[in-house]
PDB file of N, CA, C and O in Angstrom:
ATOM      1  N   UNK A   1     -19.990  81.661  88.499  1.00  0.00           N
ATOM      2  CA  UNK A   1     -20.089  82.826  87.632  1.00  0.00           C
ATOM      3  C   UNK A   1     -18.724  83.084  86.999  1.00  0.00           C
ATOM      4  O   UNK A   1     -17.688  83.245  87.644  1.00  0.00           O
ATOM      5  N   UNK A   2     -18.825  83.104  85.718  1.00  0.00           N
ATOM      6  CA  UNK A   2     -17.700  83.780  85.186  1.00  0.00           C
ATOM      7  C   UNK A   2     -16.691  85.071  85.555  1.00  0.00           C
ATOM      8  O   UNK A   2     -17.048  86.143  86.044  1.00  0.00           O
ATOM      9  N   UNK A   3     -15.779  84.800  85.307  1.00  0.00           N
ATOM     10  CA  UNK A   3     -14.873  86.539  86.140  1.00  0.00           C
ATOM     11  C   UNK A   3     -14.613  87.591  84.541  1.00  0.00           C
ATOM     12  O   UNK A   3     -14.032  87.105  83.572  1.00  0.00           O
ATOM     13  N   UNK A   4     -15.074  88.820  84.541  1.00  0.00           N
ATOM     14  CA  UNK A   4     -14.696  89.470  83.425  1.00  0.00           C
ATOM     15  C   UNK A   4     -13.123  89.044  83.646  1.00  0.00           C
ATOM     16  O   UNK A   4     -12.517  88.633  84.635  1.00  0.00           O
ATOM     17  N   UNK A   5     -12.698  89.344  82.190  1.00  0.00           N
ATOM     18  CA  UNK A   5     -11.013  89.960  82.209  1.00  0.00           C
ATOM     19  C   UNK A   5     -10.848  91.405  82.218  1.00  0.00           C
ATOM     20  O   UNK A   5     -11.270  92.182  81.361  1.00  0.00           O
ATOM     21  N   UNK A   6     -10.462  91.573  82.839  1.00  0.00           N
ATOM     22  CA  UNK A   6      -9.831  93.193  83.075  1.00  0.00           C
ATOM     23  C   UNK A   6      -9.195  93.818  81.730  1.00  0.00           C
ATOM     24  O   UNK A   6      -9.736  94.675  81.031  1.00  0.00           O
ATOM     25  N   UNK A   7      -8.036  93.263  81.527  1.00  0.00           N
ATOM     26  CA  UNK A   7      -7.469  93.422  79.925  1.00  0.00           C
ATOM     27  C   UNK A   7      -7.621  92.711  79.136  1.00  0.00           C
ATOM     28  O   UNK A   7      -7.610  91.524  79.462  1.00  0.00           O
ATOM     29  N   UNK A   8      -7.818  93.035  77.836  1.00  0.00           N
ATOM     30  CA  UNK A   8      -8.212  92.654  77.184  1.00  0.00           C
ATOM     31  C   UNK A   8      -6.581  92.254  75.751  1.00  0.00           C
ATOM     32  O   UNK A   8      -5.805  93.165  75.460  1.00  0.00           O
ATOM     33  N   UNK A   9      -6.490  91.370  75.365  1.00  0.00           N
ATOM     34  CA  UNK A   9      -5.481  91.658  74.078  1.00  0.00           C
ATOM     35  C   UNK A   9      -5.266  91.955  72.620  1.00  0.00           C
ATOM     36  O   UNK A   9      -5.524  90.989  71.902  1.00  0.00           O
ATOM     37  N   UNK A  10      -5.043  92.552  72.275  1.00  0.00           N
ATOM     38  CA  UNK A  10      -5.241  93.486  70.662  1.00  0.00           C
ATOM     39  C   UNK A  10      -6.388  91.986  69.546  1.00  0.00           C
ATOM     40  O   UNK A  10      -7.276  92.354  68.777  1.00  0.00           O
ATOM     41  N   UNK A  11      -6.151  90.922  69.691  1.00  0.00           N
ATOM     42  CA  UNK A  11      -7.150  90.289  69.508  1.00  0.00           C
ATOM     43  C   UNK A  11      -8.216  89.874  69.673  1.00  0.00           C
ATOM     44  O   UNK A  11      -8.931  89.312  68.843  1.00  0.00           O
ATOM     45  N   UNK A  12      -8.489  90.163  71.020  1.00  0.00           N
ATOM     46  CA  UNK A  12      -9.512  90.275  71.546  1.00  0.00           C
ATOM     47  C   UNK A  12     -10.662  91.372  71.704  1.00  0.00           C
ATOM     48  O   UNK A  12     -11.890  91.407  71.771  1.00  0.00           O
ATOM     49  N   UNK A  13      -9.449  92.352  71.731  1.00  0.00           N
ATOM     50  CA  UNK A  13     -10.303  93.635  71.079  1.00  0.00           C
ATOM     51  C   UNK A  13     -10.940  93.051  69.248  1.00  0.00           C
ATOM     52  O   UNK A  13     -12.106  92.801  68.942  1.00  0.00           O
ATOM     53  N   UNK A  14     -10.148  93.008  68.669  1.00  0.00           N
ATOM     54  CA  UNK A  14     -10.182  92.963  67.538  1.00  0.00           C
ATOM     55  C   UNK A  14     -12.139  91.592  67.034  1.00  0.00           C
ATOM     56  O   UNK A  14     -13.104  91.544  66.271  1.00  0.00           O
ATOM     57  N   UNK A  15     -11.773  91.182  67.672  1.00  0.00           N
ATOM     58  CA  UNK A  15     -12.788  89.588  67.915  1.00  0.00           C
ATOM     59  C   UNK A  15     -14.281  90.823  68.766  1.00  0.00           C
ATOM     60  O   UNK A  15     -15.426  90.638  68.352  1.00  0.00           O
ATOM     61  N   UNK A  16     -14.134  91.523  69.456  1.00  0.00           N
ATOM     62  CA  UNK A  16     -15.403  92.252  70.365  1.00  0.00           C
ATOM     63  C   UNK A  16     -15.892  93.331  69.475  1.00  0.00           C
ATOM     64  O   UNK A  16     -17.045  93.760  69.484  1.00  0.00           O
ATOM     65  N   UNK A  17     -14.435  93.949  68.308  1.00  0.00           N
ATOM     66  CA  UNK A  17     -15.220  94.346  67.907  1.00  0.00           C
ATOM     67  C   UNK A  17     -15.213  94.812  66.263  1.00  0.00           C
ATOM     68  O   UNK A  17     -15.329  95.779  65.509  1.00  0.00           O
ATOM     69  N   UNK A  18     -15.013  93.537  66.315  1.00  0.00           N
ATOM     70  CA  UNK A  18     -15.289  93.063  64.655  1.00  0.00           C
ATOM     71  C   UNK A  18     -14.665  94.083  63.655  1.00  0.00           C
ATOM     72  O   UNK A  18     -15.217  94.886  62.902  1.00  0.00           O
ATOM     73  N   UNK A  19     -13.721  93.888  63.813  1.00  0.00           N
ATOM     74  CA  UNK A  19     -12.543  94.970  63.112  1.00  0.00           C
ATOM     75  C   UNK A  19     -11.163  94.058  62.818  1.00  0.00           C
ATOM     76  O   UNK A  19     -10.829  93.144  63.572  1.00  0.00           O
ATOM     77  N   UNK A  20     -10.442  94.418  61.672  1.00  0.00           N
ATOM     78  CA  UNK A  20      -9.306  93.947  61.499  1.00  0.00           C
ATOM     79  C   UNK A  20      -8.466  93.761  62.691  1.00  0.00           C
ATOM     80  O   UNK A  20      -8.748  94.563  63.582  1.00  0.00           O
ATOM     81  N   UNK A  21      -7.513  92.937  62.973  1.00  0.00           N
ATOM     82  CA  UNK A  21      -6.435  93.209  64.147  1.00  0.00           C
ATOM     83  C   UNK A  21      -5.514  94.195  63.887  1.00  0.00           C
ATOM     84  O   UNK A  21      -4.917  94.866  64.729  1.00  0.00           O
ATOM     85  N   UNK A  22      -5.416  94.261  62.616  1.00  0.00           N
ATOM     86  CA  UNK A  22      -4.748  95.298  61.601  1.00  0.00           C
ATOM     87  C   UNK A  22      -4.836  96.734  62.182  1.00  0.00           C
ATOM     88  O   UNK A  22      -3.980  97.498  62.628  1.00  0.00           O
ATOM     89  N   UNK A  23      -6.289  96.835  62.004  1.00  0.00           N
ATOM     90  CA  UNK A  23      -7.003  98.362  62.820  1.00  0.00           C
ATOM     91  C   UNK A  23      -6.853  98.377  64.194  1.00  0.00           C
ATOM     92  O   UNK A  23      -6.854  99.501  64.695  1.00  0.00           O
ATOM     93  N   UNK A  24      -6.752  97.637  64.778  1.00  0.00           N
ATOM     94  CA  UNK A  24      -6.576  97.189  66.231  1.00  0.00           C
ATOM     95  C   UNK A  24      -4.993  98.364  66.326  1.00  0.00           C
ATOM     96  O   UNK A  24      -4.806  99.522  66.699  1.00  0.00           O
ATOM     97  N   UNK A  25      -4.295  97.468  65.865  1.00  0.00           N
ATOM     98  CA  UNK A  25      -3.043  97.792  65.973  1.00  0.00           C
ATOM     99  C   UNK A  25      -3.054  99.594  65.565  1.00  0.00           C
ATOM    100  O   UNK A  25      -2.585 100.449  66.316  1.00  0.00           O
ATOM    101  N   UNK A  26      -3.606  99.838  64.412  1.00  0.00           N
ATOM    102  CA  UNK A  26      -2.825 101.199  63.764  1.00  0.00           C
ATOM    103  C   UNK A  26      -3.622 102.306  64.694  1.00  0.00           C
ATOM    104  O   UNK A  26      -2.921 103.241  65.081  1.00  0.00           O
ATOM    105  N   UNK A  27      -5.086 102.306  65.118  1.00  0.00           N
ATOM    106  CA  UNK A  27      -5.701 102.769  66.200  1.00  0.00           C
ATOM    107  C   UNK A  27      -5.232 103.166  67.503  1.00  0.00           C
ATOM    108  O   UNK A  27      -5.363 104.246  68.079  1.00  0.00           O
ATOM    109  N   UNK A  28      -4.499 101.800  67.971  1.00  0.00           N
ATOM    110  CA  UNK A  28      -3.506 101.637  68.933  1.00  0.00           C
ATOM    111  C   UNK A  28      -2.425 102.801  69.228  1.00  0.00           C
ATOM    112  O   UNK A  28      -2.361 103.695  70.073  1.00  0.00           O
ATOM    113  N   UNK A  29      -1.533 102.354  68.059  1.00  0.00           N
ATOM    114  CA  UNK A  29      -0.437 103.102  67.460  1.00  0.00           C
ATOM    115  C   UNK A  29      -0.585 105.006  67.946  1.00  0.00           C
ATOM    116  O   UNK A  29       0.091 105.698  68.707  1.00  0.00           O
ATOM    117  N   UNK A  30      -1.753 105.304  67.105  1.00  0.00           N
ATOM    118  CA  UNK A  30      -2.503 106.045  66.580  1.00  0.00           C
ATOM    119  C   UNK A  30      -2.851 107.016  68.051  1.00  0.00           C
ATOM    120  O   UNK A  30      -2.955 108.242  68.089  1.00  0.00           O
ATOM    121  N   UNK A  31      -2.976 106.119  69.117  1.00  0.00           N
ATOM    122  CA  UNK A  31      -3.679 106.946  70.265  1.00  0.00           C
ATOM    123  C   UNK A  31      -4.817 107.433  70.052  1.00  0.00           C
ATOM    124  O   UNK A  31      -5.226 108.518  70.465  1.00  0.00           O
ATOM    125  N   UNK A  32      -5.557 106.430  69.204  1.00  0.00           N
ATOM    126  CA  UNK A  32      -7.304 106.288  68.730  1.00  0.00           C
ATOM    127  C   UNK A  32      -7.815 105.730  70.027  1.00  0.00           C
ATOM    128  O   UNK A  32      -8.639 106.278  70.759  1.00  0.00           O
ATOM    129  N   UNK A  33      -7.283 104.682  70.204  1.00  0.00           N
ATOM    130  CA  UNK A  33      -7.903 103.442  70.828  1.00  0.00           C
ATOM    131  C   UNK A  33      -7.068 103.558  72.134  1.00  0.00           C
ATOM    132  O   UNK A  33      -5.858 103.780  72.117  1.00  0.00           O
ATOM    133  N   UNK A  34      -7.931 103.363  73.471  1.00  0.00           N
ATOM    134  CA  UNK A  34      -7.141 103.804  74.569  1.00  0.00           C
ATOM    135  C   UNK A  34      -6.077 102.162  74.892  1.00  0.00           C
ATOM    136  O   UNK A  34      -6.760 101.138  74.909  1.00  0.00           O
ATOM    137  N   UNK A  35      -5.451 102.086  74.985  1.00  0.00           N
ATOM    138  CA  UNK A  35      -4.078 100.714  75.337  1.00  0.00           C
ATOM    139  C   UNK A  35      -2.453 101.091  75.355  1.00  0.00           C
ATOM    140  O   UNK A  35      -1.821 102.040  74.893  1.00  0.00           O
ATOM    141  N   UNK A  36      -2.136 100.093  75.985  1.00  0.00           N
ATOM    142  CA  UNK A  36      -0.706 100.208  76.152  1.00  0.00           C
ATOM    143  C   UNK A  36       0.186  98.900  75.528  1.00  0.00           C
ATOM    144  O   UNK A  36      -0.334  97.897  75.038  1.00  0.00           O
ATOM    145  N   UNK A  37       1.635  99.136  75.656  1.00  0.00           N
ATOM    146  CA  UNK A  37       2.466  98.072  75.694  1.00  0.00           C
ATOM    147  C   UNK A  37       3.169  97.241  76.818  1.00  0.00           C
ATOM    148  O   UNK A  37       3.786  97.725  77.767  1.00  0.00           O
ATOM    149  N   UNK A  38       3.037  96.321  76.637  1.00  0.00           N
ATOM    150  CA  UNK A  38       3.966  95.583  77.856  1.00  0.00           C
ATOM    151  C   UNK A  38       4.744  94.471  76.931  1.00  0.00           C
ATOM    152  O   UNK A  38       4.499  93.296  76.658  1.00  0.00           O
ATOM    153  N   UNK A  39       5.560  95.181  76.655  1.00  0.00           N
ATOM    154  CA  UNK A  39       7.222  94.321  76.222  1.00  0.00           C
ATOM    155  C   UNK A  39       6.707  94.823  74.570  1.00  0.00           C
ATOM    156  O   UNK A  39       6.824  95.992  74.202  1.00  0.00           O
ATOM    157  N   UNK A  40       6.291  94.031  73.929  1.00  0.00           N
ATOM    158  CA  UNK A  40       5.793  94.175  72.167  1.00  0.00           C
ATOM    159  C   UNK A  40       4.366  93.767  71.944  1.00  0.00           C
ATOM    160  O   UNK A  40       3.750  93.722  70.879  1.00  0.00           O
ATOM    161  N   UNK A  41       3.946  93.468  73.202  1.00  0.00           N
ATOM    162  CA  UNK A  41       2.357  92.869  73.210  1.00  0.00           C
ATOM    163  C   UNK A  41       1.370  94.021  73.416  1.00  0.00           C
ATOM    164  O   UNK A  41       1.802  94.677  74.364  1.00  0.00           O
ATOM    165  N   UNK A  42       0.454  94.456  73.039  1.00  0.00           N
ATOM    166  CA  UNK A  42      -1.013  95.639  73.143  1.00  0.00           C
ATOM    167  C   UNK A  42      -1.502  94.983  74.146  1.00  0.00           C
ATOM    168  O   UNK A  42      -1.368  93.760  74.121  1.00  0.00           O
ATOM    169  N   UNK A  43      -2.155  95.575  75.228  1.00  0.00           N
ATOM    170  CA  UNK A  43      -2.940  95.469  75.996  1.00  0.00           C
ATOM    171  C   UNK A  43      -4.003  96.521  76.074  1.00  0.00           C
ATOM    172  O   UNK A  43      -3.803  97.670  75.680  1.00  0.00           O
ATOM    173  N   UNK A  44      -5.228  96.081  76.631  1.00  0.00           N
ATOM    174  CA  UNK A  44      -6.067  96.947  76.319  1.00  0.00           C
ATOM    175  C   UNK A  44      -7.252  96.667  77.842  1.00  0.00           C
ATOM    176  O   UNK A  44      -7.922  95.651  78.030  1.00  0.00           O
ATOM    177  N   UNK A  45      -7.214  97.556  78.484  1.00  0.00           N
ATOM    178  CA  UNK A  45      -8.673  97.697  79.842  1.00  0.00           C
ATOM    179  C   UNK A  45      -9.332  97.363  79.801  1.00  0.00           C
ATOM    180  O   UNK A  45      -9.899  98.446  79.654  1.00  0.00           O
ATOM    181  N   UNK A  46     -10.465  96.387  79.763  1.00  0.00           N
ATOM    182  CA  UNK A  46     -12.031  96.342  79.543  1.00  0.00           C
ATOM    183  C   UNK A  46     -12.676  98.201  79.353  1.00  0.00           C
ATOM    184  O   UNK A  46     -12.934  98.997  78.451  1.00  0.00           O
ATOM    185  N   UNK A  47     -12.683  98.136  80.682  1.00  0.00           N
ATOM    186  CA  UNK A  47     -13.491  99.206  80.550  1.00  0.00           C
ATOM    187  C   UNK A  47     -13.360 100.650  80.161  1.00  0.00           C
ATOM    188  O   UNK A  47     -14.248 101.478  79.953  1.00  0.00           O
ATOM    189  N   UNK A  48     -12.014 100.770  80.108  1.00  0.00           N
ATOM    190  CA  UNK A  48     -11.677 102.335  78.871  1.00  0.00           C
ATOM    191  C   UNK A  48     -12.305 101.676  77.443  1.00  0.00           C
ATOM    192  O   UNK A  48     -12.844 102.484  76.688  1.00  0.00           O
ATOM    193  N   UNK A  49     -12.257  99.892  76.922  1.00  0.00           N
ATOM    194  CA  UNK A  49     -12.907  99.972  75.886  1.00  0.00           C
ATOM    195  C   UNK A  49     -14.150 100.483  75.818  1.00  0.00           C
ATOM    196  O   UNK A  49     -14.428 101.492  75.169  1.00  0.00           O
ATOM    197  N   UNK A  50     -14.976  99.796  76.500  1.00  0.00           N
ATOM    198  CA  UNK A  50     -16.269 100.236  76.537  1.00  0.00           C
ATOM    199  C   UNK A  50     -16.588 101.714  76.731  1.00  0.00           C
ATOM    200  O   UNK A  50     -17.579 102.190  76.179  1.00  0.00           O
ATOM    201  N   UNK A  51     -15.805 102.444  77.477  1.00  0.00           N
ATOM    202  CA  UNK A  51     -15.790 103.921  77.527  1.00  0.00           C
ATOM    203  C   UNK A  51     -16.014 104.343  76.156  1.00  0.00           C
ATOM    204  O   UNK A  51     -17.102 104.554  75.620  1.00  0.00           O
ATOM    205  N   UNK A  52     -14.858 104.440  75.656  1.00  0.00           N
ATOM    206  CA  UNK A  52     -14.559 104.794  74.014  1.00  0.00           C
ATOM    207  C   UNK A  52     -15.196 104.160  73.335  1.00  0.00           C
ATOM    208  O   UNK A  52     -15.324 104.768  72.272  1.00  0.00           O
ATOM    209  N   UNK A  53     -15.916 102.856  73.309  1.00  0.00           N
ATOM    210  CA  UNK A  53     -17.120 102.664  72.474  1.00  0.00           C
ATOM    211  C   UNK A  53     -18.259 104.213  72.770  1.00  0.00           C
ATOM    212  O   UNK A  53     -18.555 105.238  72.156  1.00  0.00           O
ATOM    213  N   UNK A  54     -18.606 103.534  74.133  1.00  0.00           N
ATOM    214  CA  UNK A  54     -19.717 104.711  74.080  1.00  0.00           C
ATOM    215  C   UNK A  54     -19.591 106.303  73.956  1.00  0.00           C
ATOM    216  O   UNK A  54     -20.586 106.987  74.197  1.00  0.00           O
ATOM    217  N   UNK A  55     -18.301 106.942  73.560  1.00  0.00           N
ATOM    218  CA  UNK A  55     -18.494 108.097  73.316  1.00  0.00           C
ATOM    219  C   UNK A  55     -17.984 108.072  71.624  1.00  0.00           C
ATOM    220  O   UNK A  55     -17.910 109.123  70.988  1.00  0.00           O
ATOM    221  N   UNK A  56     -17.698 106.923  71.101  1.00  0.00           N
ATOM    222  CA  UNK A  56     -17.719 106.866  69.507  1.00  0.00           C
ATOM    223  C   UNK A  56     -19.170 107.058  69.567  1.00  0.00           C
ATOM    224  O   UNK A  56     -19.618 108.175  69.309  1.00  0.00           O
ATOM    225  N   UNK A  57     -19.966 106.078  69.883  1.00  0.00           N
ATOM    226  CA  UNK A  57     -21.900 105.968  69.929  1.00  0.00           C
ATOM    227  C   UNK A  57     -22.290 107.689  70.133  1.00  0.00           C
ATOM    228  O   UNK A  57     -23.229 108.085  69.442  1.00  0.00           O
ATOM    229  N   UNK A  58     -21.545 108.803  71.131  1.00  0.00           N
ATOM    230  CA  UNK A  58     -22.136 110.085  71.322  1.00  0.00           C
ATOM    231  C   UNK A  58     -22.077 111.235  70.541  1.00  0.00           C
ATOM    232  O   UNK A  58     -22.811 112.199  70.325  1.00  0.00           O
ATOM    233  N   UNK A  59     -20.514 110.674  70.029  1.00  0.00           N
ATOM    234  CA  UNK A  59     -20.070 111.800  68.737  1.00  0.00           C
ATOM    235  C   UNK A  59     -20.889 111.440  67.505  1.00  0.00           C
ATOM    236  O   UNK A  59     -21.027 112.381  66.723  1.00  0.00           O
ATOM    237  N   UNK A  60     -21.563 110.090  67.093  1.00  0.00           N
ATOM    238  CA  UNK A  60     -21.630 109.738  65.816  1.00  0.00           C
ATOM    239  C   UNK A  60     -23.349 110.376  65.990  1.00  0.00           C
ATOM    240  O   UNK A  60     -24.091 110.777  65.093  1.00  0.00           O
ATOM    241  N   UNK A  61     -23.601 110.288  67.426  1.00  0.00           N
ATOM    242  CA  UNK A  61     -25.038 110.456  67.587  1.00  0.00           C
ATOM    243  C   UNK A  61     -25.156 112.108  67.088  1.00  0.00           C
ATOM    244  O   UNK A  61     -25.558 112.386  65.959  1.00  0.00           O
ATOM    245  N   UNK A  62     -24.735 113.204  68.127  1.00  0.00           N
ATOM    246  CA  UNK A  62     -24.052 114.581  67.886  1.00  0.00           C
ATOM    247  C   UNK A  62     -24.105 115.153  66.507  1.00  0.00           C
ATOM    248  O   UNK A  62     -24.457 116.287  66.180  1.00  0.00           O
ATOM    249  N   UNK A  63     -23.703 114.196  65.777  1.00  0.00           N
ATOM    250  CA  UNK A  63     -22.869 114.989  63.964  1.00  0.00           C
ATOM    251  C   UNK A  63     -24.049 114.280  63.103  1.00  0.00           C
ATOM    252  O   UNK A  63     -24.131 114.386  61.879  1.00  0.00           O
ATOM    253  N   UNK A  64     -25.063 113.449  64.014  1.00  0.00           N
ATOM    254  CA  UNK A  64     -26.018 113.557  62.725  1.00  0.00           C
ATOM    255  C   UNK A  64     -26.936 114.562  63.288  1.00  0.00           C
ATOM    256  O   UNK A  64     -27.626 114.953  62.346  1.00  0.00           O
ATOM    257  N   UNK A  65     -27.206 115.044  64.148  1.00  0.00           N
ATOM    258  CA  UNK A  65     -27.846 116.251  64.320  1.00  0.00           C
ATOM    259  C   UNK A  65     -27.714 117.413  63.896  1.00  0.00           C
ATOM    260  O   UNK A  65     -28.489 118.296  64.264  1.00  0.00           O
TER     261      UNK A  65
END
């Protein structure tokens, strides 16, 4: 069986979820997107992504109501 990766890297985000790396980054920056730095490199959790996917999915759900 495959092992998830735990972190994920600003490209890899970028590749899951079909977004510029560009946006990756300014999101990042931004304290949009939950990640950190280690040295000049983005790192990013698996699963705070998926968190923050699914409450982008709750707010977008919310405001069309």
């Amino acid at each position: 069986m495959a092992e998830m990766k735990e972190f994920w890297t600003a490209e890899e985000v970028s590749t899951y979820l079909r977004i510029p790396l560009s946006t990756i980054y300014k999101l990042a920056q931004d304290k949009v997107l939950p990640g950190f730095k280690v040295g000049k490199h983005w790192r990013f959790r698996r699963e705070k992504i998926l968190d923050w996917i699914k409450q982008r999915e709750i707010q977008s759900q919310t405001a069309a109501n």
